[in-house]
Every structure is written in structure tokens, then in C-alpha cells.
C-alpha positions in Angstrom: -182.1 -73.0 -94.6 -180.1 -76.5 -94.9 -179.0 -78.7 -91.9 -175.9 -80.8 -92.5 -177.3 -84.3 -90.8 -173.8 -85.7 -90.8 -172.9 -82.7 -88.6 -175.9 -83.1 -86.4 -175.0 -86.5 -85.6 -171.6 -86.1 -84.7 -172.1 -83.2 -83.0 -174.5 -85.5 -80.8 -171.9 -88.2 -80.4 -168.5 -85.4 -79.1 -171.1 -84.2 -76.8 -172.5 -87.2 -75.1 -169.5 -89.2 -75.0 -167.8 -85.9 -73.2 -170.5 -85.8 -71.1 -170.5 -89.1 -70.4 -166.7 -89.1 -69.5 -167.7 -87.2 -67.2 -170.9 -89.2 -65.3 -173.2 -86.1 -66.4 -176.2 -86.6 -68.0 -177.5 -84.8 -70.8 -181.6 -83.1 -71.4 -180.6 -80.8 -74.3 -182.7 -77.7 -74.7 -185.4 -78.8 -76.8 -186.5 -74.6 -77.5 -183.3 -74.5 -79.8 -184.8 -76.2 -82.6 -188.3 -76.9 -81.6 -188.1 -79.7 -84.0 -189.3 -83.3 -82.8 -187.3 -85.3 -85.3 -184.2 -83.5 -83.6 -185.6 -84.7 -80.4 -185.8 -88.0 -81.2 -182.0 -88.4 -83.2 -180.7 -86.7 -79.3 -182.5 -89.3 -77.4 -181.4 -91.9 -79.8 -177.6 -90.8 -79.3 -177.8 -91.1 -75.5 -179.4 -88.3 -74.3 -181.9 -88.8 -71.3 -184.6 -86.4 -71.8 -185.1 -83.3 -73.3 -185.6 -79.6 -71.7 -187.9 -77.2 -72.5 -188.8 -73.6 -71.6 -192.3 -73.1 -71.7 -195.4 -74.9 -70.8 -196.7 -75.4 -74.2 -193.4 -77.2 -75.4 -193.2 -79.4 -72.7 -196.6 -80.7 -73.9 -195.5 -80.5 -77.2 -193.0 -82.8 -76.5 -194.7 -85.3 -74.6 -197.1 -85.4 -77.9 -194.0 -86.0 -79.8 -192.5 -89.0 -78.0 -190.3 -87.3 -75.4 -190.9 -89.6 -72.1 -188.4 -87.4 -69.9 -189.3 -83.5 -70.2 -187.3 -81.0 -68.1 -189.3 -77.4 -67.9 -186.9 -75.2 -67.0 -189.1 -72.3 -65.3 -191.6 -71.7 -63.1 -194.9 -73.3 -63.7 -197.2 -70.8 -62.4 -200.1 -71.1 -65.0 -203.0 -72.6 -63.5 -204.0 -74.1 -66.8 -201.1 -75.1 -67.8 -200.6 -77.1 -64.6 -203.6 -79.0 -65.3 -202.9 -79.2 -69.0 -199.3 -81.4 -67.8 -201.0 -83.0 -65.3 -203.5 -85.0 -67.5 -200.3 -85.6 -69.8 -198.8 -87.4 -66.4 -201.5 -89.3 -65.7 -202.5 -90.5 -69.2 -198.8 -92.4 -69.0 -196.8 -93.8 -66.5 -193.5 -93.7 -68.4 -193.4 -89.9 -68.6 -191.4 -87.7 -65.8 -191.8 -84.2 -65.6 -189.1 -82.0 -63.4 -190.0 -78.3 -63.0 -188.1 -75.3 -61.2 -189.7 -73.0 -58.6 -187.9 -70.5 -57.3 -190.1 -69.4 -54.0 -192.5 -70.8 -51.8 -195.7 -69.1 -54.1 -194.5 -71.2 -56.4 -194.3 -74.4 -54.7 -197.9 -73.6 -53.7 -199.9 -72.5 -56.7 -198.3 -76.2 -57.8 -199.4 -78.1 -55.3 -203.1 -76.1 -54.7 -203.6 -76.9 -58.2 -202.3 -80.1 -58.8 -205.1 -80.9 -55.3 -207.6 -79.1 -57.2 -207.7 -81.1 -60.2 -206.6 -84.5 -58.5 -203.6 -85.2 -60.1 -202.0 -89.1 -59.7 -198.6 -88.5 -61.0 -196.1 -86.5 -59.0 -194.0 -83.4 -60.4 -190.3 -83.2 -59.6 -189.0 -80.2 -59.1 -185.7 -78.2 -58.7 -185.0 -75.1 -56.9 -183.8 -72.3 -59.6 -180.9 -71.1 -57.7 -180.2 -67.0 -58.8 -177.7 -64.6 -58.4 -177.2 -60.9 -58.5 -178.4 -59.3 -61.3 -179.7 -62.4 -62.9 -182.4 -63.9 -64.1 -184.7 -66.1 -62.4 -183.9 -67.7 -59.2 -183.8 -67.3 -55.0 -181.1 -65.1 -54.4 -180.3 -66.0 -50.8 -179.2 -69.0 -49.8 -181.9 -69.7 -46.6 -184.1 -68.7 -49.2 -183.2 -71.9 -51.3 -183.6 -73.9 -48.3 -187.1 -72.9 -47.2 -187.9 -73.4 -50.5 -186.8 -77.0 -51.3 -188.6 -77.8 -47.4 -191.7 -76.6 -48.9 -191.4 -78.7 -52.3 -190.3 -81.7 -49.6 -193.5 -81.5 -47.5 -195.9 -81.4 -50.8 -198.1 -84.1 -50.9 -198.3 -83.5 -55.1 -194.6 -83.2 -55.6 -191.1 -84.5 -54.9 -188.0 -82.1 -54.2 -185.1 -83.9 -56.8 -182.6 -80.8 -56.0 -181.1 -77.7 -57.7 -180.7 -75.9 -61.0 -179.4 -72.7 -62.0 -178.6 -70.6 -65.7 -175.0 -69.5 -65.4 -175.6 -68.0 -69.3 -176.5 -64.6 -67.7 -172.9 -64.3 -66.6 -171.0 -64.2 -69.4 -170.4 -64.4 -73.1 -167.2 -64.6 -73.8 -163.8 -66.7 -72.4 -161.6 -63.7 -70.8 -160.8 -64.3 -67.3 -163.2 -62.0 -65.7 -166.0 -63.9 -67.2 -164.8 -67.3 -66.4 -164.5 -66.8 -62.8 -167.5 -64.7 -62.6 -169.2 -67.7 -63.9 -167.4 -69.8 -61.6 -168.5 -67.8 -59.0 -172.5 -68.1 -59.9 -171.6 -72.0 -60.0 -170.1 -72.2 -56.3 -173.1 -70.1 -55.5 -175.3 -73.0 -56.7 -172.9 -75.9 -55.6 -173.3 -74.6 -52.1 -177.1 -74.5 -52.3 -176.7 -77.8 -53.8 -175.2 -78.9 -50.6 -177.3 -78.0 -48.2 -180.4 -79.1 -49.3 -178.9 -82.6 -50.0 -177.2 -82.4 -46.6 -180.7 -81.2 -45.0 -181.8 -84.4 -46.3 -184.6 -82.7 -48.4 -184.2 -84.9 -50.9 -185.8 -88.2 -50.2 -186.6 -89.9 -52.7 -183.6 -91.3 -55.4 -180.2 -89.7 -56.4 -179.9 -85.2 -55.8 -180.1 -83.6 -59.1 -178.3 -80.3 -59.7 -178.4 -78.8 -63.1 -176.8 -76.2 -65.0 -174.7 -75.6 -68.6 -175.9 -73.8 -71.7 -173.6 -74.4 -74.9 -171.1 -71.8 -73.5 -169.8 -73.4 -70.5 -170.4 -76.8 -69.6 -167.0 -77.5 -68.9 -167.2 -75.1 -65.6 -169.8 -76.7 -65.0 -169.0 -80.0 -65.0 -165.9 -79.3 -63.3 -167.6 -76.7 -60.6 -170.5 -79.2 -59.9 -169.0 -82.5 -59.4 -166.4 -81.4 -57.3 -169.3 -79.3 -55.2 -172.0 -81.7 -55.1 -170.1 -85.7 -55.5 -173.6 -87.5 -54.3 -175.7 -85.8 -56.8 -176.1 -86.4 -60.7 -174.8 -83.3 -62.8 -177.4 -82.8 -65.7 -176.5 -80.3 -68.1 -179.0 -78.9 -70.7 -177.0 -78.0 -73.4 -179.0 -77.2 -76.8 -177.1 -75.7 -79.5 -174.4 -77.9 -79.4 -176.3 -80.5 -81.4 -176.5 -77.8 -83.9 -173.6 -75.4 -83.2 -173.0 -72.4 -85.2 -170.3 -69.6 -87.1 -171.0 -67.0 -84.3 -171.2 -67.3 -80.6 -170.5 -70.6 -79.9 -167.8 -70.7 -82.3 -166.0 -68.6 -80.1 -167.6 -69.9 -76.6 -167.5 -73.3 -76.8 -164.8 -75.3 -74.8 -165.7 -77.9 -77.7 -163.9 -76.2 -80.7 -160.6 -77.5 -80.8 -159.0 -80.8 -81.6 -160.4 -84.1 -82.2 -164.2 -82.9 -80.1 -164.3 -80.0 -82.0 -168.1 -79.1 -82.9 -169.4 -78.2 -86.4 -171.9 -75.8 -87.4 -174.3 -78.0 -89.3 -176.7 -74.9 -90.4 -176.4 -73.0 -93.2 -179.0 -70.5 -95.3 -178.9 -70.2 -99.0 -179.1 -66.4 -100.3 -179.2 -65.3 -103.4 -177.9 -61.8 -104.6 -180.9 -59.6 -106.3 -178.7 -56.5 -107.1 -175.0 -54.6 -106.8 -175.7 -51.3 -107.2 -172.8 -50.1 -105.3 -168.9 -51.3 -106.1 -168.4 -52.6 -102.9 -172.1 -53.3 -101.9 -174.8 -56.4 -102.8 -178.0 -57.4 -101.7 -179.1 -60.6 -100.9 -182.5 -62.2 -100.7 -182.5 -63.0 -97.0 -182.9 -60.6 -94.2 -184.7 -60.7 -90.8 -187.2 -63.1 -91.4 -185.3 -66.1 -92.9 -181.6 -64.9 -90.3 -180.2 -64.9 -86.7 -179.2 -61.5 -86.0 -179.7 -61.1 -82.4 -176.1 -61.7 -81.4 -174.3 -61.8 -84.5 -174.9 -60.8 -88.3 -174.7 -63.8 -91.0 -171.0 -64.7 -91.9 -170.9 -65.3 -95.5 -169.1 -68.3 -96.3 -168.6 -68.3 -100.0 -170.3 -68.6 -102.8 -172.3 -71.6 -104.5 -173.3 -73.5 -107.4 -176.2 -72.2 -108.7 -174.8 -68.9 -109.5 -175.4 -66.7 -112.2 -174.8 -68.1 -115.8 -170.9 -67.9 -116.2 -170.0 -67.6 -112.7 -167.5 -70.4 -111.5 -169.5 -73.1 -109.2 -167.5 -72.9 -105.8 -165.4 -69.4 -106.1 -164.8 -68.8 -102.9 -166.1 -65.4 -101.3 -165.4 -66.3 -98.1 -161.6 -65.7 -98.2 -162.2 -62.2 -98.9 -161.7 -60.8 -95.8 -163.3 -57.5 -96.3 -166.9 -59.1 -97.1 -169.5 -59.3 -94.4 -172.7 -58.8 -93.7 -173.4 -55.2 -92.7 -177.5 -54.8 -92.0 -180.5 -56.8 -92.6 -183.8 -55.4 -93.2 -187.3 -57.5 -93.3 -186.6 -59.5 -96.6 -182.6 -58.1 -97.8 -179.1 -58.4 -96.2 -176.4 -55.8 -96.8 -173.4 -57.5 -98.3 -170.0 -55.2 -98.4 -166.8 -55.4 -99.1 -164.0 -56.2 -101.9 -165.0 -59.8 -102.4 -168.7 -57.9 -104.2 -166.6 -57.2 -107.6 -166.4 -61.1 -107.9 -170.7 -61.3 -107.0 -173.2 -61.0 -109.9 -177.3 -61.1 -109.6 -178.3 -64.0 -109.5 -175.5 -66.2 -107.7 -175.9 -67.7 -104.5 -174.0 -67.2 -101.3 -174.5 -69.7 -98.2 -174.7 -67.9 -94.9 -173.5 -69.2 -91.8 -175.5 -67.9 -88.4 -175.2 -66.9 -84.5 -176.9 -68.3 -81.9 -179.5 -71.4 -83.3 -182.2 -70.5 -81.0 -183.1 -67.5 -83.1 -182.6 -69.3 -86.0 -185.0 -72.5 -86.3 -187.9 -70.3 -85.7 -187.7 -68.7 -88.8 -188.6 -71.8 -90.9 -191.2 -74.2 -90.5 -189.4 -76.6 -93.0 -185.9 -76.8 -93.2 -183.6 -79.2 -95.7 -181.7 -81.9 -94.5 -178.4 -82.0 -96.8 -175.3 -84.4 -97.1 -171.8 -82.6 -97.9 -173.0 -79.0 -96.5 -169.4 -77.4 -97.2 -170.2 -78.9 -101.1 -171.1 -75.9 -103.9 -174.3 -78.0 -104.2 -174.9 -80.0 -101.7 -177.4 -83.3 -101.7 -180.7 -82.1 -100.3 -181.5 -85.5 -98.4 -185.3 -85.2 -97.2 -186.6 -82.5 -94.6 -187.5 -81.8 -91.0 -190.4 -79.5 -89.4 -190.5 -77.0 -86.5 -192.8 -76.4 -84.0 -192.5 -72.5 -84.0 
């Protein structure tokens, strides 16, 4: 697997000044890659923290340099309370916001945050759900007994509301949109009534939402819902983007903002037994295939002795990628009578948070869309 820096990087900047634009701030999902260097290069663009999903990677990036960490779940874990505690206390520049989505929650924090005399405070959000979703109260006078609980802790200090509005949708037809919409309100409004509760008492109201998929309702739901608080969105993939899902999700793919899909893995055909059928030396272990199969994208230099360095496979409309087992993808189509063993076709994925855990090292490159691109040094995951 190869990552196109120059990609990465300007992905970073259409985001954050779009963001920006916008008086957002940004704690991209840090579970996407899992990779501190990438971390570090959002930070340096302009992003003010970074979010994670588990207990362990929130430590893991407070042991990496992030000073800001977002945990975007429940902390229920009694060890794992402590374990972020001590990280608290052992510096005063790091900030830790957490959700909690009912009053259990608020108190397994605070019992054993007393417990183990924890300094620090712990900011927290309450995880606003919805029907069918994920995570979350459901009712609104739930969200409000909630954040009154999180306001009378002694340990920790209410900052506002979050919510995931990916559960909603996955696609940009109308339904979707306002059903998403809808999920948003539903947050704005709980929003709104803890700030005017006055719950939160201590600095600016956060409320929080956007994956990769819609940030623009978000941005435009949220700030028009909830003016006195600070929108922070936690999109991840966008600093990596991809040739599946977000390709067709984005509100960031058109024009002079448009994002890139800066990952791409290398494959390299072992056999055509079949006409109109090769395999390839990737499969389930080394590919994203959750949401979408591989696209490929054409094929590279490197190939097999006498094939042309750059032929193009990927205008053949009739080649994709079919199946994957463990270790081999099924390549079909017309575009196989131009494929020998032994030349190499670049894959383009769905979905990079399925992707960067498949490689523990992957290649940073410099002209990605090149038949043989510059490999440029390397970056490591956390996975």
C-alpha cells in the first residue's frame, strides 16, 4: 500500500480552510489511520485535536504527542479510566473530552475518577441518539438529566453535545439528506437546551457531529441551531479520501475543493486462466472490502517483460474487481486480454478505515497517478 503525501496534504488544507470558512473546528478521527505521523501533519495543518474511538487509542495518542484527544464513546472501563487519568495528571497541556450517554455513565466516571484521586478534570459531551441508531439518549429529557448530572460532578465538566449522523445515511438522494437533517435538528435541539439550562458553565458550548459524508449538513444544521456554541466536526477520511464511498458522498468532490484519494495498493497478477478472468496477489488481508471491492485503476510499470509501462486498464470499462479471498482478488472483464502474469495493477479502495489496518508500514510516494511512482520514505500504524 502507497500514500500520495502530496494528496494528504492538500487534502488537509481544502478541509481546514472549508472548515474554517465556516468558524468550525476540526478533531479528525484519528481510528482512520491509526498512524501518529498522520496525527501530527493534521495538527500541523490547523487541526485542533484529534478524535479517537477507543480507550486504548486515546492513550496511544497522548503517547504520541496529541495534547487535545476527543474519545468519542462511553468510557465505562474502570481501568481504562484510571489508565487516562494518570495520562491527565502527568501533563497539564493535555484535554480529554468524553461522551456519556446516561446517568450510569456519568457515574462509573466520576466514582472512579474519586477512587483513584484524579487532579485533572474530564470534559464530556452528551451522545445525542436517535431511532434506530447507534449510541446515544434517545429522548430529549433524557439528554437533559444527563448533562445536569455531568454539571454537578465534582471530577468532570459538562462542555455540551455530540451525535454520529453516519448511521443515517450513505448516499446523497433526498430521502437520505433530510433524514440526516432530521437526526441533526434532533441534536441542535438538545444542543439548545442544555446551553439554555445553563449546564454549561465553564467556557464556550461544544456540539459535535460530521463524518466524511456530511459535514456540510452539519455545518449548515448546527450553526444555524446552536449560534453560541463552537461546531467541531470529526471528520477522518477526508485527510485520506478514497475511489469508493466518499467518492460518491463527499460534498468535497467537485470544483476547486475537490478531495483526492491519496491511497493506492500495488497488486500484481499471478495467473489468467480464464479469457476474461485474472488473479491478483492481494485479497482480504492487504484490501478494503467492507463497503466496496477495489477499483482497478490501470496498470503499472513494473509489469511483465514486454508489457507497455502505463497501458491503461482502467478505461476498460468491463474490468473490476469481482471477489477477494484471504491472499487473491478476482479480476474480470475485457480489459484481462491486455493483463499478463507478472504485471502490476494499482488498486484504488472504499472506506480508509478498513484499510490502514491492514499494514503496519505503508509507503509514502510522490506522483501516485505516475506508472512508477517515487517511493519517498514510510509511515507506521498503530493497528
Amino acid at each position: 500500500m502507497t500514500l500520495d503525501v502530496a494528496a494528504v496534504r492538500r487534502n488537509e488544507r481544502r478541509l481546514l480552510d472549508w472548515v474554517g470558512e465556516h468558524g468550525a473546528q476540526l478533531f479528525p478521527h484519528g481510528k482512520t489511520t491509526m498512524a501518529p505521523a498522520l496525527w501530527a501533519s493534521a495538527i500541523e495543518a490547523g487541526a485542533r485535536g484529534i478524535t479517537f474511538a477507543t480507550p486504548w487509542q486515546a492513550r496511544a495518542g497522548f503517547e504520541h504527542g496529541v495534547q487535545r484527544v476527543l474519545l468519542a464513546n462511553n468510557l465505562v472501563d474502570p481501568v481504562a479510566i484510571r489508565g487516562l487519568s494518570r495520562c491527565l495528571d502527568e501533563s497539564p497541556d493535555r484535554r480529554l473530552t468524553v461522551w456519556v450517554d446516561s446517568e450510569r455513565a456519568v457515574g462509573i466516571l466520576e466514582e472512579e475518577r474519586l477512587r483513584a484521586g484524579a487532579r485533572a478534570p474530564i470534559d464530556v459531551l452528551v451522545d445525542v441518539g436517535g431511532p434506530g441508531g447507534r449510541t446515544g439518549a434517545r429522548a430529549l429529557d433524557e439528554v437533559r438529566a444527563v448533562a445536569a448530572a455531568a454539571a454537578a460532578s465534582s471530577t468532570l465538566r459538562l462542555a455540551g453535545v455530540a451525535g454520529w449522523e453516519g448511521h443515517f445515511g450513505a448516499d446523497r438522494a433526498p430521502a437520505t439528506l433530510e433524514r440526516v437533517r432530521g437526526y441533526l435538528r434532533r441534536v441542535g435541539e438538545a444542543a439548545s437546551r442544555v446551553v439554555r439550562d445553563g449546564l454549561v458553565r465553564d467556557g464556550v458550548p461544544i456540539v459535535s457531529a460530521g463524518g466524511s459524508a456530511y459535514p456540510d449538513l452539519v455545518l449548515e444544521e448546527l450553526s444555524a441551531l446552536v449560534p453560541e456554541a463552537t461546531v467541531v466536526l470529526r471528520s477522518g477520511a477526508a485527510q485520506i479520501h478514497d475511489d469508493g464511498l466518499y467518492s460518491r458522498v463527499s460534498p468535497l468532490r467537485g470544483g476547486g475543493r475537490a478531495l483526492t484519494a491519496s491511497m493506492r495498493v500495488w497488486a500484481r497478477v499471478l495467473s489468467v486462466p480464464e479469457p476474461e478472468l485474472a488473479l491478483l496477489d492481494a485479497g482480504k488481508r492487504d484490501l478494503a472490502f467492507d463497503v466496496d471491492l477495489p477499483v482497478p485503476l490501470g496498470m503499472a510499470a513494473g509489469a511483465a517483460p514486454g508489457a507497455e509501462p502505463g497501458s491503461s486498464a482502467a478505461g476498460v470499462p468491463a474490468l473490476s474487481v469481482s471477489a477477494l479471498n484471504d491472499q487473491h482478488a478476482f479480476l474480470r472483464g475485457a480489459g484481462v486480454a491486455d493483463l499478463r502474469p507478472g504485471d502490476v495493477v494499482p488498486l484504488g479502495m472504499s472506506h480508509p478505515c478498513t484499510a490502514f489496518d491492514k499494514w503496519p508500514i505503508i509507503a509514502t510516494v510522490e506522483g501516485a497517478d505516475d506508472p512508477d511512482p517515487l517511493i519517498t520514505g514510510a509511515i507506521a500504524t498503530l493497528f
